[in-house]
C-alpha positions as CSV (number, residue, x, y, z in Angstrom):
1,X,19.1,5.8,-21.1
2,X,19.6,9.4,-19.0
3,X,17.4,11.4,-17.3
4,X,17.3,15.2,-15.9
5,X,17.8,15.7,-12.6
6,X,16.7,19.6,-11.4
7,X,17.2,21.1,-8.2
8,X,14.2,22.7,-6.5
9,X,13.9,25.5,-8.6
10,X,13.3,22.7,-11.6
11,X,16.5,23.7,-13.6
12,X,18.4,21.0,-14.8
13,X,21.9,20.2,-12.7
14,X,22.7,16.9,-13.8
15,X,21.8,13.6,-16.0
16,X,21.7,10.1,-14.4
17,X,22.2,6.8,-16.1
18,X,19.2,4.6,-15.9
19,X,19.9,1.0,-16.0
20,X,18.3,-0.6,-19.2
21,X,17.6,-4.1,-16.3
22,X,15.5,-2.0,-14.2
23,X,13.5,0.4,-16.6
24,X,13.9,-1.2,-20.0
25,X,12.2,-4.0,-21.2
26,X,8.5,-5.0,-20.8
27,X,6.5,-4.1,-17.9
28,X,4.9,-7.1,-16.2
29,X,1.2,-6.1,-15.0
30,X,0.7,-9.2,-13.7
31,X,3.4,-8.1,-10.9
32,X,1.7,-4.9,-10.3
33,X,-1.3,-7.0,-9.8
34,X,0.0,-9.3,-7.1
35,X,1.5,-6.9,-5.0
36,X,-1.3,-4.5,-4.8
37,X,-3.3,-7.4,-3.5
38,X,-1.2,-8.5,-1.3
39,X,-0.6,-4.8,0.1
40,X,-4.7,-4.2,0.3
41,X,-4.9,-7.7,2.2
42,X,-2.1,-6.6,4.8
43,X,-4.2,-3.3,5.4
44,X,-7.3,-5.3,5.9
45,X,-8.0,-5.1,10.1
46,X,-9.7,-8.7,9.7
47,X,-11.3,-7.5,13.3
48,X,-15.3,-8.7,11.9
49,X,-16.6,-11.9,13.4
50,X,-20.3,-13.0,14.3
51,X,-21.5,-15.1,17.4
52,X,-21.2,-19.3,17.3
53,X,-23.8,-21.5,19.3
54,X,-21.1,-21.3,22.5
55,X,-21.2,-17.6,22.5
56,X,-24.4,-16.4,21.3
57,X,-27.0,-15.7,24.7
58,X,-29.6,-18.2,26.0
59,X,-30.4,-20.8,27.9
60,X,-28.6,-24.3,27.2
61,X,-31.8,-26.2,28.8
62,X,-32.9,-29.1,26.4
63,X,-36.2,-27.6,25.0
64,X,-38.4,-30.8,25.0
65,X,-37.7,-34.7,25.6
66,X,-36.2,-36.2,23.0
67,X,-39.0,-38.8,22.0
68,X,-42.6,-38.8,22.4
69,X,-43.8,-35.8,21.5
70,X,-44.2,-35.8,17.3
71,X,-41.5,-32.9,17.3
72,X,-38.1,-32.6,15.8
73,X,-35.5,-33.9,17.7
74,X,-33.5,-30.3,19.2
75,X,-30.5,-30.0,22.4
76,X,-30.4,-26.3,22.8
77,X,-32.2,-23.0,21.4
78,X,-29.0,-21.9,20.5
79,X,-28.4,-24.2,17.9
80,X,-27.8,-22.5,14.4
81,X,-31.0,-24.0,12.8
82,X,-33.1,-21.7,15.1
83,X,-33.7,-18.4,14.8
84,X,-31.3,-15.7,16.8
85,X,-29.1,-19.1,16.6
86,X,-25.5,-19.3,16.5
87,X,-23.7,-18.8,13.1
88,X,-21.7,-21.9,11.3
89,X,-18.3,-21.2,10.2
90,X,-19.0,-17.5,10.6
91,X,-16.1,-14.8,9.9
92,X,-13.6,-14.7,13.3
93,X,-10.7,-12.2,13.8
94,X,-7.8,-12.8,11.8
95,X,-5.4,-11.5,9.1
96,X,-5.3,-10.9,5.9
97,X,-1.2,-11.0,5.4
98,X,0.2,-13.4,3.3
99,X,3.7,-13.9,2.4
100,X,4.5,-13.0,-1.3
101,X,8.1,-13.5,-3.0
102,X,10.6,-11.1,-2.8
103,X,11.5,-11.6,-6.0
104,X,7.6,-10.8,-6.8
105,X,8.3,-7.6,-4.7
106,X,10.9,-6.0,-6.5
107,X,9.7,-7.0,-10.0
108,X,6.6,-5.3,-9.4
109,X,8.3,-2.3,-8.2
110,X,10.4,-2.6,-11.1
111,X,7.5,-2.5,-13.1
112,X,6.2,0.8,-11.3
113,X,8.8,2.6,-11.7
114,X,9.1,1.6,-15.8
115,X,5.7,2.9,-15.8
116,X,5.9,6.4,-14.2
117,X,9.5,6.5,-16.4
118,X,7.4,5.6,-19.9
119,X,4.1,8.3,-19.2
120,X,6.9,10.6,-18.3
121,X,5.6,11.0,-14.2
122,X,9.1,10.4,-13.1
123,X,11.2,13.4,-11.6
124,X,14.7,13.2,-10.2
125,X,15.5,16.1,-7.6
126,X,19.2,16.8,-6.2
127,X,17.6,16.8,-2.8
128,X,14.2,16.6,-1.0
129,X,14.7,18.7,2.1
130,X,12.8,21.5,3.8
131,X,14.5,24.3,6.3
132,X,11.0,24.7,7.9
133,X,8.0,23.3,8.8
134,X,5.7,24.9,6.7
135,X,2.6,23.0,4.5
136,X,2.6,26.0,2.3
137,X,6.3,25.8,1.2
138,X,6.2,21.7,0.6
139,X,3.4,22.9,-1.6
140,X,4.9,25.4,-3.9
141,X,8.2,23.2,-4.3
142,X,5.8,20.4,-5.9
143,X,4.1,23.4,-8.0
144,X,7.8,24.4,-9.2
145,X,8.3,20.8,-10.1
146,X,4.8,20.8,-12.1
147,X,3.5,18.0,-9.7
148,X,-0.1,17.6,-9.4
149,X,-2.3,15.7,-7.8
150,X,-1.3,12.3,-6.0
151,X,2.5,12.2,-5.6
152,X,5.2,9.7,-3.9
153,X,8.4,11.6,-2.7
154,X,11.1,9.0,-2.1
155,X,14.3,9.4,-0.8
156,X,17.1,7.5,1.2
157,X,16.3,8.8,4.1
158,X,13.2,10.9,5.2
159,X,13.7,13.9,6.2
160,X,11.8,15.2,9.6
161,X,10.6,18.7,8.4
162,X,9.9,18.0,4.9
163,X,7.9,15.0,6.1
164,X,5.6,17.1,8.2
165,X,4.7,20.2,5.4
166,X,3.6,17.4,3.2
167,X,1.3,15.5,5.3
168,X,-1.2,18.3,5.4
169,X,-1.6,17.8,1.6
170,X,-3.9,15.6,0.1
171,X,-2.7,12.7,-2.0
172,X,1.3,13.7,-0.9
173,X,3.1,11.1,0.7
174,X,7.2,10.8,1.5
175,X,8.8,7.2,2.4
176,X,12.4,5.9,2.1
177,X,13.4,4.1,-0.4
178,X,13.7,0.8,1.4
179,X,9.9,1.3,2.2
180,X,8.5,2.1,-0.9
181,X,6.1,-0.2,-2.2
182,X,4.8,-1.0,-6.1
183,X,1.0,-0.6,-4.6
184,X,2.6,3.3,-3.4
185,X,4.2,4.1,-7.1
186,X,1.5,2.8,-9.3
187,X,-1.4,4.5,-7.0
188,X,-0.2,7.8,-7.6
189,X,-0.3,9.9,-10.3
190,X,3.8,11.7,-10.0
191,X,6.7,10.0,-8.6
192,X,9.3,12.2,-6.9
193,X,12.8,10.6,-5.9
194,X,16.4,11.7,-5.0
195,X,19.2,10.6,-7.1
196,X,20.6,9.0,-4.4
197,X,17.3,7.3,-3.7
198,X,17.1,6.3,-7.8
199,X,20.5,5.1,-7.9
200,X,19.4,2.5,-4.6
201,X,16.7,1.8,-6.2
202,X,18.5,0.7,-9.5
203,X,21.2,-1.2,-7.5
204,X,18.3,-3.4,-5.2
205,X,16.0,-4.0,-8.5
206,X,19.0,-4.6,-10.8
């Protein structure tokens, strides 16, 4: 299997071999599925908590005598029977991270890419670089490439200026390809990569 890869003006310059292990073959959803949770629960800030019986205000004086009086039997106001109580088991800071297989990782991003390659959102470019800083430029090189709407831009390594004219527009993101994640390719809608970034791509996912 080949693919076009166009320079910036989107005129072809090249094919590239696509590896039938990485892009051939079915595409495992349920991979897909597992990293995106696991992404979305290593973005969560886990900062929530509420107040236990040891943290929530009031006096720790024993309301009445323990016998005698007809009444329930009670230590503290604060206990989390009461009202303005303390909570049980309530929600405390924490994370969310969880450790998920590597070889989950890479089949999931394998997966991705399969995807964007099938619905034909997979462009190859010679080169992702930018001689300016400029939002406006970055923008009209994606419109030459007929990308619209939410788009990855991968390559090896990210370059500075290009990184900074895309950040400005919506839904346009640029990461290495040692960063990218499944969660990344499948949430957006065009996936833009070097053919040096594809062919490291191929040779990690192989």
């Amino acid at each position: 299997m080949q693919l076009d890869v166009v320079n910036n003006s989107n005129q072809k310059v090249r094919s590239i071999e696509l590896r039938d292990e990485v892009f051939g073959g079915r595409i495992n959803a349920d991979l897909m599925w597992e990293s995106v949770v696991h992404a979305n629960a290593a973005k969560r800030r886990g900062t929530h908590m509420t107040k236990n019986r040891a943290l929530v205000s009031g006096s720790g004086k024993k309301p009445w005598r323990q016998k005698g009086t007809g009444r329930a039997r009670v230590g503290e106001i604060r206990n989390p029977l009461w009202r303005k109580g303390g909570t049980v088991f309530g929600p405390q800071p924490r994370s969310y991270d969880f450790k998920l297989p590597k070889k989950v990782e890479r089949g999931a991003l394998r997966a991705a890419l399969a995807q964007k390659l099938q619905s034909g959102d997979l462009v190859v470019v010679d080169a992702l670089t930018a001689n300016e800083v400029k939002t406006k430029t970055a923008a009209e090189l994606l419109k030459r490439l007929g990308v619209i709407g939410k788009a990855v831009l991968i390559d090896v390594a990210v370059d500075e200026k290009l990184s900074r004219s895309v950040r400005n527009i919506r839904g346009v993101s640029l990461v290495a390809s040692a960063r990218v994640t499944a969660r990344e390719v499948a949430d957006a809608t065009w996936v833009v990569t070097t053919q040096d970034a594809l062919e490291k791509l191929q040779e990690a996912l192989a």
